[in-house]
N, C-alpha and C positions, 0 to 999 in steps of 0.2 A: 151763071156765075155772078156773085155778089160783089158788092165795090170790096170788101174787105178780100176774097177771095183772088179777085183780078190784083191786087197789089201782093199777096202773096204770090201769084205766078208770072209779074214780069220783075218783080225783083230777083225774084228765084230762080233766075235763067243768066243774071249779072257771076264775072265769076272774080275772083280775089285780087286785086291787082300784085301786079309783081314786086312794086317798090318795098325794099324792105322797111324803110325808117314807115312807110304809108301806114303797112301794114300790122306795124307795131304801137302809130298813134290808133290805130281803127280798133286792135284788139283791145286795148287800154279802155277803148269807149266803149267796146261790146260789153268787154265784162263788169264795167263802170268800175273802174278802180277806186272811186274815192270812197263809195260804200263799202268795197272789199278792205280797204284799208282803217276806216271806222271800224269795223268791225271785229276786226281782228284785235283794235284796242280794249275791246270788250269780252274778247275769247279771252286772252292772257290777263285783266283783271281777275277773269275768273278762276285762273290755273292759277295764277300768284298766288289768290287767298286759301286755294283749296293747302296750296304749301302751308300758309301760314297758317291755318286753323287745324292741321293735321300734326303738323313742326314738323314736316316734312320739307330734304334738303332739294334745292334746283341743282346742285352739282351730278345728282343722281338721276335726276331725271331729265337731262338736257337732251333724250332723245323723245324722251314723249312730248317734249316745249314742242318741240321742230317736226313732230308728227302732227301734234294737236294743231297747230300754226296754218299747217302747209295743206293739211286735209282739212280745216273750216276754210281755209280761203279756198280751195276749189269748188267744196261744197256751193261757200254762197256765191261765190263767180259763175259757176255750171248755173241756179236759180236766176242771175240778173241775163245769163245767155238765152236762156228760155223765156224771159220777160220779155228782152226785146226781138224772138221771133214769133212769140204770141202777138205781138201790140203793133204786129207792121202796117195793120189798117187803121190804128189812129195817131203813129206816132206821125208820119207826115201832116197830120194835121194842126199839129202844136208848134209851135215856135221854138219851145225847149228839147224839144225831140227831132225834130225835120232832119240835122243832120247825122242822127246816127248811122253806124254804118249798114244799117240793113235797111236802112231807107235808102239811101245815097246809091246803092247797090253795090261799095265796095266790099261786101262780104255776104254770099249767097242764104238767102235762107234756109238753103241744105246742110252748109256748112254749120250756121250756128247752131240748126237743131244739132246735128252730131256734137259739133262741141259741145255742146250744152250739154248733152247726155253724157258724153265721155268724161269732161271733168266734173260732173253728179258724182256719179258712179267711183270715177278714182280717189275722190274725198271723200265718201263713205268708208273707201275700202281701207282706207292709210287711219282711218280714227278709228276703223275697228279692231288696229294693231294697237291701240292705247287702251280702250275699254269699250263693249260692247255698248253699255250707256251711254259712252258719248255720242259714238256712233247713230244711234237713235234717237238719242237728242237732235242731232241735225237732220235726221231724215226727217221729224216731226216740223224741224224748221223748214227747212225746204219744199215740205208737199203743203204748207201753210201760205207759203209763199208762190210756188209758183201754183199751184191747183184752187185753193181755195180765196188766194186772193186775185192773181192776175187772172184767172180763165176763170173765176166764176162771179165772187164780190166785184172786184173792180168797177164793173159796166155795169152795174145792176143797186145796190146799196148803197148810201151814204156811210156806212158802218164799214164799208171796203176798209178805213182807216183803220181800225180796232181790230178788223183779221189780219191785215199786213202786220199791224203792232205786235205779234205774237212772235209774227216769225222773226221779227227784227230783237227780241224779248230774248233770243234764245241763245246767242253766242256767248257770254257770261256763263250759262249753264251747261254748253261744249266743257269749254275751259273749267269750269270743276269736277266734271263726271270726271276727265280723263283722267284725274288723278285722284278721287273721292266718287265712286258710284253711289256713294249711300246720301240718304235724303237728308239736309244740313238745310237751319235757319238762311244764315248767309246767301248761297245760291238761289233761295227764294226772292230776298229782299233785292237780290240787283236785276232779276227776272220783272218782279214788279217796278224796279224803278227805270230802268228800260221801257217794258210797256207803258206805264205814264208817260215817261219824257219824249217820246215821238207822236203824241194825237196834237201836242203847242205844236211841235216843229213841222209837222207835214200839212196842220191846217194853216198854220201862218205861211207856209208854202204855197198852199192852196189859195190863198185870199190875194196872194204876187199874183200866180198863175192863172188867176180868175176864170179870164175870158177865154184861155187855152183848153178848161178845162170844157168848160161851154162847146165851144166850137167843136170837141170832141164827142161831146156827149156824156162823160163820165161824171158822176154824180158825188163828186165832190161835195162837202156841207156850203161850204159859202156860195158855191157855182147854182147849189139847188134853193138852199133856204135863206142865202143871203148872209152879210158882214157879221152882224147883229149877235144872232144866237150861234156864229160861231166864234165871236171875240169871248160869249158867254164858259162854251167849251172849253173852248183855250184857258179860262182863269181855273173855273173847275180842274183841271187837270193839274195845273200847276200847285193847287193848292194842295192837292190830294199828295205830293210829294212832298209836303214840308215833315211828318212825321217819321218816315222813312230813314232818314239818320240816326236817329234813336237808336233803331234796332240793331241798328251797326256799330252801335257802341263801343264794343270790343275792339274795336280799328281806333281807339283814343279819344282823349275829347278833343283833340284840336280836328278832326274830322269832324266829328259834330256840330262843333261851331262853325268853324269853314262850310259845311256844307247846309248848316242851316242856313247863313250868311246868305249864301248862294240861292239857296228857296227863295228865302225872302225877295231878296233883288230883284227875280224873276218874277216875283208876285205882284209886285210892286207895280214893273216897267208892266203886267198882263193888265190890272185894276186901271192904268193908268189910260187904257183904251178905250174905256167907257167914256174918257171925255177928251178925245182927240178930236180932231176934225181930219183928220190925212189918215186914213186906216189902212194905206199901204206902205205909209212911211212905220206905221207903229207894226205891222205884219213883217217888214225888213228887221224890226229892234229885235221884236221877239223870235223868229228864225236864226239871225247872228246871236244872239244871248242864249240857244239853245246847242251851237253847235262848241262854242265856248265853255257851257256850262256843262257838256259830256265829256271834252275833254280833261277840263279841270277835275270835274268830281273822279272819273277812274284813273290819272294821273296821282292823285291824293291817294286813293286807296294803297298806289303800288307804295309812292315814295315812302307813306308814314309807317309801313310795316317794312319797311327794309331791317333787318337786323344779318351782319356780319355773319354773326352764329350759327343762321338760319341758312342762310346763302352757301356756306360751305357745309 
């Protein structure tokens, strides 16, 4: 039996503690709620526009909202359950992981696979009451995430980032299938500006987490090739978003401006690391400037198409 092996089986023999408030912080952590709750900002950008580029009303469809909703969030919660029962042989290793609860052994590794499978399964099953497309829109995101990124890229590629970026690419695209299956510019352009926006924010995570990622072994860019050519990345990537507004034209010009504004900013504060000397203080800027700037840009989309008319 291998080190990874042995920590699957004496954690897997810990069983749930009985406190409930415990058990409710640990599930919180299992499922990593704050992804789940990203993300879901990103599903209903995507169901909003599919309303508003269809002129289709939300009063009619307030039960596909709370289907689409309810089934991505179990979806990508079931995927972050499987993460961390795939990763229980490195997450003890990390500082940022040590205390999840499948390391800690307050929640067995029998359990979470079950969970994990069960709410897979029961989030498929509630989006494929909205539309088959969406439906398989997230099973694409799902077996991207947990198969091809955690159980296969992860430990092996530096590119592990750019297969996770898919899956995280794809909640926007939930949210319009369910109420547009048919192929529309729009649902493209937030698919690509999603995958652009997470290679800044996971490698400027990366370049915090350094040494964590080292000590695990996971072949991170900065952990492998150093600060350098991934400060490089990181500008690439930001840049590659500046034109992306354009296409979304349609959404007004004060979207356009605001959101080019916003490019810029971030291109800016990325350039600006080529002559730092602190490039974990500049890897904090740009990580907080990236989580800011997904909130703000899909917050825009919903407010500046609010129309009355549309709503009712």
């Amino acid at each position: 039996m291998n080190e990874a092996d042995a920590s699957r089986h004496v954690v897997g023999n810990t069983t749930i503690p009985s406190n409930s408030s415990s058990v409710f912080k640990d599930m919180k952590s299992l499922i990593k709620i704050g992804i789940v709750n990203s993300n879901l900002i990103t599903v209903f950008a995507g169901f909003w526009l599919a309303l508003y580029y269809t002129g289709t009303s939300i009063t009619n469809n307030w039960d596909t909202l709370l289907l689409t909703l309810l089934g991505s969030g179990l979806v990508i919660a079931g995927g972050c359950v499987l993460n961390n029962w795939y990763d229980i042989d490195i997450d003890p290793v990390m500082d940022r992981t040590r205390n999840r609860p499948t390391v800690t052994g307050k929640i067995s590794l029998h359990a979470a696979l079950v969970l994990g499978v069960v709410i897979s399964v029961l989030g498929h099953l509630l989006l494929m009451m909205t539309t088959m497309e969406a439906a398989l829109v997230a099973f694409v995101g799902w077996f991207t995430y947990v198969v091809l990124y955690t159980m296969w890229s992860k430990r092996r590629y530096t590119l592990n980032t750019a297969v996770g970026s898919i899956s995280g690419a794809v909640p926007p695209l939930i949210g319009w299938a369910a109420i547009d299956p048919n192929l529309h510019f729009a649902p493209i352009i937030l698919f690509l500006m999603m995958f652009i926006w997470q290679t800044p924010h996971f490698l400027s995570l990366a370049m915090k987490k350094c040494e964590d990622y080292q000590k695990a072994g996971i072949p991170m860019l900065p952990a492998v090739y150093g600060f350098a050519i991934t400060k490089r990345q990181i500008v690439v990537y930001i840049a590659c978003l500046l034109p992306l507004p354009l296409f979304l034209a349609s959404l007004g010009p004060i979207f356009v401006v605001l959101a080019t504004v916003l490019n810029i900013g971030w291109l800016l504060i990325g350039i600006s690391g080529f002559f730092t000397k602190n490039d974990l203080k500049w890897a904090n800027m740009i990580f907080i400037y990236s989580l800011n700037y997904l909130t703000i840009m899909f917050l825009m989309m919903i407010i500046l198409t609010i129309d009355w008319s549309f709503i009712i």
